[in-house]
C-alpha positions in Angstrom: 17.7 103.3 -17.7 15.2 100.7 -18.1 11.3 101.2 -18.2 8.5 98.3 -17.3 5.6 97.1 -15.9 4.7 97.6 -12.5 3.6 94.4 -10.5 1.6 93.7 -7.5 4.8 93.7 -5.1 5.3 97.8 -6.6 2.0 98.6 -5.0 3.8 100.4 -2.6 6.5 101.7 -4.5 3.9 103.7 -7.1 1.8 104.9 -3.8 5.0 106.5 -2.6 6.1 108.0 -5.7 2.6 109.5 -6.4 1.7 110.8 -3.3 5.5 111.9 -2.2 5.4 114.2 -5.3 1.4 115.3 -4.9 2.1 116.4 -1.4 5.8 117.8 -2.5 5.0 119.9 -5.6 1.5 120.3 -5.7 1.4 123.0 -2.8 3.1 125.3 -4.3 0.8 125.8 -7.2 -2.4 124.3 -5.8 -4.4 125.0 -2.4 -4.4 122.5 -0.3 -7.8 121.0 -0.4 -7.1 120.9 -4.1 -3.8 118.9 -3.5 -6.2 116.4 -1.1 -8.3 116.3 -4.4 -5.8 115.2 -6.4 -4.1 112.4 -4.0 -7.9 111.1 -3.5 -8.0 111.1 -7.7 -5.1 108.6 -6.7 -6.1 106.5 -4.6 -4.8 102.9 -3.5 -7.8 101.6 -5.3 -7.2 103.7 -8.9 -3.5 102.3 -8.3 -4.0 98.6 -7.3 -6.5 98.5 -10.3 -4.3 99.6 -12.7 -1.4 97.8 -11.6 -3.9 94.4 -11.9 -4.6 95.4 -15.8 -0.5 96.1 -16.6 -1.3 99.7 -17.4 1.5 101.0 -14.9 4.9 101.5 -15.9 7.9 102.5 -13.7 11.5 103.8 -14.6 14.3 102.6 -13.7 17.9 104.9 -13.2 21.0 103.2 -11.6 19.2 100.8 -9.6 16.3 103.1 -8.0 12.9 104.1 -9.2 12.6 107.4 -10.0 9.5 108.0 -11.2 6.0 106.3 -12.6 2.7 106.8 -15.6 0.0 105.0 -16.1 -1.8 104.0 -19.6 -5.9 104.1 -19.6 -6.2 103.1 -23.6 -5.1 106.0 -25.5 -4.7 108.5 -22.6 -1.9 109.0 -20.4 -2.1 109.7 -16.7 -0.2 109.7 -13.4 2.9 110.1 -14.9 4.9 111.5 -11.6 8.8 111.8 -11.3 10.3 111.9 -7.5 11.0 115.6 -6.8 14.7 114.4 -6.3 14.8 113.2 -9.8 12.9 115.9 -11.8 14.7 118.4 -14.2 17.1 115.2 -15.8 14.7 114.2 -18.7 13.3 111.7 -16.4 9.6 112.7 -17.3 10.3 113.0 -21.2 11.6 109.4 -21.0 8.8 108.3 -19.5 6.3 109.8 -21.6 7.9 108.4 -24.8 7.8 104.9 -23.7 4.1 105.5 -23.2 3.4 107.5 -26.5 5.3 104.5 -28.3 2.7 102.1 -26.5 -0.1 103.8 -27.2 1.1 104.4 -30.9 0.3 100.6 -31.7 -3.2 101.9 -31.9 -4.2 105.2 -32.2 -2.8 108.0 -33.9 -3.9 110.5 -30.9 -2.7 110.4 -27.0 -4.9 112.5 -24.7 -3.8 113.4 -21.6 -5.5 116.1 -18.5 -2.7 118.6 -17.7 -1.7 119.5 -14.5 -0.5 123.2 -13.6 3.2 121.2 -13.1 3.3 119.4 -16.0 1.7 121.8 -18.9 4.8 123.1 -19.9 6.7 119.8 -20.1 3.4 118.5 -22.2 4.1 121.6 -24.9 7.5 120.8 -25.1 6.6 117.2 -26.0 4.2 118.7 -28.9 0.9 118.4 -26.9 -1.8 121.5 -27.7 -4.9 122.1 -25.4 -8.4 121.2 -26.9 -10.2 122.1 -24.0 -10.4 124.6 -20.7 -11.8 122.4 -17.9 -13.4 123.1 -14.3 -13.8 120.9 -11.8 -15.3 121.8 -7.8 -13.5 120.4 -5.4 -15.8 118.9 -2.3 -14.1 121.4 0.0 -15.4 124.3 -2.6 -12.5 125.2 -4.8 -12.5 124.9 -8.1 -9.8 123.2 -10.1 -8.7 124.1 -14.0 -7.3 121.9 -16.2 -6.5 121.8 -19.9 -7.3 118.9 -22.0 -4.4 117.7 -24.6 -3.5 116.0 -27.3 -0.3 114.9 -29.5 -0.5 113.6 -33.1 1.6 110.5 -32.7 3.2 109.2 -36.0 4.2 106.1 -37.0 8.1 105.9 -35.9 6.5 106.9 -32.1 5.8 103.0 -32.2 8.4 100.9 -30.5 9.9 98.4 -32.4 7.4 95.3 -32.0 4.5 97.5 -32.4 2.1 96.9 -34.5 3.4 99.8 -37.1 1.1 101.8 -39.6 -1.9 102.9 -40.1 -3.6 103.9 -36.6 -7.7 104.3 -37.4 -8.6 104.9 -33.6 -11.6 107.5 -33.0 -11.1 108.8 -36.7 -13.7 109.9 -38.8 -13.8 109.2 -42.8 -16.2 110.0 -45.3 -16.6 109.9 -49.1 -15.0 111.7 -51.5 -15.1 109.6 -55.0 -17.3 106.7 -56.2 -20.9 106.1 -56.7 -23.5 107.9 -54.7 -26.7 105.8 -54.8 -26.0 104.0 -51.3 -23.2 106.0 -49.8 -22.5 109.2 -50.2 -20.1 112.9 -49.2 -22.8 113.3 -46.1 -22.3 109.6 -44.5 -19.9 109.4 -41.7 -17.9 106.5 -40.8 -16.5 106.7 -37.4 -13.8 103.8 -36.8 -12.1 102.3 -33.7 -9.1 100.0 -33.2 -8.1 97.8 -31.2 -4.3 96.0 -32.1 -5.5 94.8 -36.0 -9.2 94.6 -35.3 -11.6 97.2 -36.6 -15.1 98.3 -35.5 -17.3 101.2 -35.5 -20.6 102.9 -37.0 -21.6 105.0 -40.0 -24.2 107.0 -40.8 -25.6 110.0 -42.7 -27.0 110.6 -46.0 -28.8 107.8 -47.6 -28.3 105.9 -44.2 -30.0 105.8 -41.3 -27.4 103.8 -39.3 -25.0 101.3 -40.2 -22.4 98.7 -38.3 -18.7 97.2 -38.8 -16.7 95.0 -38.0 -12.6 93.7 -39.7 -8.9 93.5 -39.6 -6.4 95.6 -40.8 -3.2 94.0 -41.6 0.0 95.4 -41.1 0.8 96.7 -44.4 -2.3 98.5 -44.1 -5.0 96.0 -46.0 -8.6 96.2 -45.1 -11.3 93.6 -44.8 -14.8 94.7 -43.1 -18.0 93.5 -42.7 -21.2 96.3 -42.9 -24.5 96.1 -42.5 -27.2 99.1 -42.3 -30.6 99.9 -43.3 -31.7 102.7 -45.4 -34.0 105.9 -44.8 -36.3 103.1 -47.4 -36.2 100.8 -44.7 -34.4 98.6 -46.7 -31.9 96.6 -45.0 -28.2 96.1 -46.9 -25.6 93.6 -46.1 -21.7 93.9 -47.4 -18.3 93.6 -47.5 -15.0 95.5 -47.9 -11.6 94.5 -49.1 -9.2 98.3 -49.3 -5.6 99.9 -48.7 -5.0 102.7 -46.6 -2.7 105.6 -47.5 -1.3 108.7 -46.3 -0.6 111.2 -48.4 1.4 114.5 -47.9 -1.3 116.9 -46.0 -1.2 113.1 -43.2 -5.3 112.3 -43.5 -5.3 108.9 -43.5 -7.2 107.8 -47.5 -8.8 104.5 -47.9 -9.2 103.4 -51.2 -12.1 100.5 -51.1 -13.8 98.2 -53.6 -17.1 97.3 -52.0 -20.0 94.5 -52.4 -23.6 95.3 -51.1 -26.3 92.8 -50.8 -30.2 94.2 -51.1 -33.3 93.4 -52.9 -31.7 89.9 -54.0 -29.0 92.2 -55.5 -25.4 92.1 -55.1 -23.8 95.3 -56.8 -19.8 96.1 -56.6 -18.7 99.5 -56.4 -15.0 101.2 -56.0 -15.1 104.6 -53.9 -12.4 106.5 -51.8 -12.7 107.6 -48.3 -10.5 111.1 -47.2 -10.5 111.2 -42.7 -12.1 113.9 -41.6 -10.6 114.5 -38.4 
């Protein structure tokens, strides 16, 4: 069993597989100008795209492919398994390759569930978030639930970049001073790999930027700059440590420097994630 990346000479392989499987399963729990809509979703364009930027993956059994997913940042989709190769494990497997891909930086995968799939995605420890509806040009509409799985850090495969995952989380005070940040300013942080970047905002602040590394054993250097509800305009930097203590919300314990007013003033203060 081996999984890997699709190349330009699979176009044709991941058009079969995707369509064959549409067109073979899809009817029996979807209309059929709801089946089109989903085979126009995945189109040789989407495919071809996504093949180009390595986000397509393609499994392997005994020499034949027996089924296919695709990888748009932290949310899976087009995960399809032949309809001669389904009920063998074949779309778990696939899944946790992607999961461990994804878990090299974000903590979340999101994924739009199909009627076929919803079960499998339970199974796998995936819980709705949201009931969606979608028309269909042909007048039908289409219902979906959006999902999502708390990955952890042993979903990561083995050359992944391991622990701690900040992607789309949101952190905000809970110890240290109060005259320039305070329990009512958000810090919303995205990841990319080991580099960090996001916004802040709230309380004293009126909006604030970011930008830093994260090493691997979880050591934090950022840069910040924001401007007050005073107008007054404060530069800075971070060096912290993340943790994760029992209830798994992510802690960052900082020592920061601000620069305003020809003032530099160093303060300590813990951040608790949010969500």
């Amino acid at each position: 069993m081996n999984i890997h990346n699709a190349s330009g000479g699979d176009f044709e392989l991941v058009r079969s597989i995707v369509s064959g499987t549409i067109q073979a399963v899809y009817s029996a729990f979807y209309p059929e100008d709801v089946v089109k809509f989903f085979l126009d979703n995945h189109d040789d364009e989407a495919i071809r795209r996504d093949i180009a930027e390595d986000n397509v993956f393609l499994l392997d059994v005994d020499g034949a492919t027996v089924g296919t997913g695709t990888i748009h940042g932290n949310e899976i989709t087009r995960v399809f398994v032949t309809p001669a190769h389904q009920r063998k494990g074949y779309g778990t497997q696939i899944m946790r390759e992607l999961e461990s891909i994804i878990a090299r930086t974000s903590r979340v995968a999101r994924l739009d569930s199909s009627l076929p799939g919803y079960n499998l995605y339970l199974k796998l420890g995936y819980r709705p978030v949201a009931y969606k509806m979608i028309s269909t040009p042909g007048g039908q509409v289409l219902c979906y639930h959006e999902m999502e799985k708390t990955l952890r850090p042993e979903d990561a495969s083995p050359e992944a970049y391991p622990f701690p995952h900040f992607d789309n989380h949101v952190f905000r005070q809970t110890a240290g001073p109060l005259d320039f940040v305070n329990g009512e300013t958000s810090w919303i942080v995205r990841q990319e790999g080991q580099v960090l970047w996001g916004e802040y905002e709230g309380g004293p602040i009126q909006k604030g930027f970011m930008v830093g590394s994260v090493s691997e054993s979880g050591e934090i250097e950022l840069s910040c700059q924001h401007i007050d509800h005073a107008m007054r305009l404060f530069t800075g930097s971070c060096k912290a440590a993340a943790v994760i203590p029992e209830n798994g919300r992510i802690r960052i314990e900082c020592r920061r420097e601000w620069r305003v007013d020809g003032q530099t003033v160093v303060e300590d203060a813990v951040l608790e994630e949010v969500r």
